[in-house]
C-alpha positions as CSV (number, residue, x, y, z in Angstrom):
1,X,-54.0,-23.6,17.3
2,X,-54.0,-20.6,19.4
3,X,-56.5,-18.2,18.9
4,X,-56.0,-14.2,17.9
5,X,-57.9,-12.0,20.4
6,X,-59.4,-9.6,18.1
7,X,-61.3,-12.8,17.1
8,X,-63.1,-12.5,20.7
9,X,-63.3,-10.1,23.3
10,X,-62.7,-12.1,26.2
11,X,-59.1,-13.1,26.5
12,X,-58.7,-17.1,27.2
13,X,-55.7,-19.8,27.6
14,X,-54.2,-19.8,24.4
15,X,-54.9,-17.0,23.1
16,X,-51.9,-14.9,21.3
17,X,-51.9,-11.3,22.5
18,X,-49.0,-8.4,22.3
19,X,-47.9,-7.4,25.2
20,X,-44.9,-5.3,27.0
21,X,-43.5,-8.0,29.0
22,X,-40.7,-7.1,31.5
23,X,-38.1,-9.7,30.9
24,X,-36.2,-10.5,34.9
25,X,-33.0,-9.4,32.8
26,X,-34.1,-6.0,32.2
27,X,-36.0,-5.2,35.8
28,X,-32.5,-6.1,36.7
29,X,-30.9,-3.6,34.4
30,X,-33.4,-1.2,36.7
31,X,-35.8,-1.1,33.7
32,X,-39.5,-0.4,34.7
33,X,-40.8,-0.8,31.0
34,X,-40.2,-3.5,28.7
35,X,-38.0,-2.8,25.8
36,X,-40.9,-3.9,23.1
37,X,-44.5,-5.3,23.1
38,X,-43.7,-9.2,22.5
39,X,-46.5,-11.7,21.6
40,X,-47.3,-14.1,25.0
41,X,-49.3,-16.6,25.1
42,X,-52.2,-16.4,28.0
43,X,-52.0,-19.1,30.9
44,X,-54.9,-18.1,32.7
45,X,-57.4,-15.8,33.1
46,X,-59.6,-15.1,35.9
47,X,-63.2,-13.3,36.8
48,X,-65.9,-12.4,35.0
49,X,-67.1,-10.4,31.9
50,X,-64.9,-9.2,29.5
51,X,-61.7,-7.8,31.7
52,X,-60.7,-10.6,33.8
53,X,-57.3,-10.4,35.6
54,X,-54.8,-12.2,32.6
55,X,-51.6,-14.5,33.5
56,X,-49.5,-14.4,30.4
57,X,-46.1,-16.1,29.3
58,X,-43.7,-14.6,26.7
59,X,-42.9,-15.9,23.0
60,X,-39.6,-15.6,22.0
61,X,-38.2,-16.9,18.5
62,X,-34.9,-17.4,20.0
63,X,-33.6,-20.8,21.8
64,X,-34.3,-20.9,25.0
65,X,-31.9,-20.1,27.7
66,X,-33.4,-20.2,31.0
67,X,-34.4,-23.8,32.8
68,X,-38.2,-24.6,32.6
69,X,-38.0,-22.2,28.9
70,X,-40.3,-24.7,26.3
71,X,-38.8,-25.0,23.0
72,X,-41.3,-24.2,20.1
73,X,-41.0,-25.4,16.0
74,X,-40.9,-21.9,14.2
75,X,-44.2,-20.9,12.9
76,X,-46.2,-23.2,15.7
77,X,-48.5,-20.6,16.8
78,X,-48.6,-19.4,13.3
79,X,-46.2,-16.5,14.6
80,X,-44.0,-14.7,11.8
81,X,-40.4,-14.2,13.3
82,X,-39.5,-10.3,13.8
C-alpha cells in the first residue's frame, strides 16, 4: 500500500503526495498552472538527503482516456474520491 509522505520525510516510489500537476490538455489551453493540486503517485526519485529531484504521475478517479492511462479499483491507494 502506498505510503503518505507526512509519515517520512524523504519522498520514495510509491508514495502518495498532492501535487499541482499540469495536465497536456490544459498547457494546451495556454495554462501555466494546474487547475487543482491532484494526488500523484511518485515514480522516482533521485539524489540525496531529504530533497531529491521527484518524478511523479497523476491519480485520477475518472476512467482513463489516454493510451498507456492504468486503470485503478476505487479506493486502491486507499484514496477517497473528490
Amino acid at each position: 500500500m502506498a505510503t503518505p509522505l507526512s509519515a517520512k520525510s524523504r519522498p520514495a516510489p510509491g508514495d502518495i503526495l498532492p501535487y499541482s500537476f499540469l495536465w497536456s490538455n490544459e498547457f494546451d489551453l495556454g495554462r501555466d498552472e494546474a487547475v487543482k493540486e491532484r494526488p500523484c503517485v511518485v515514480v522516482l526519485a533521485i539524489g540525496p538527503g531529504e530533497n531529491p529531484t521527484v518524478t511523479v504521475a497523476p491519480i485520477t478517479s475518472r476512467e482513463p482516456e489516454r493510451p498507456g492511462a492504468i486503470p485503478l479499483k476505487p479506493g486502491a491507494l486507499g484514496l477517497d474520491r473528490a
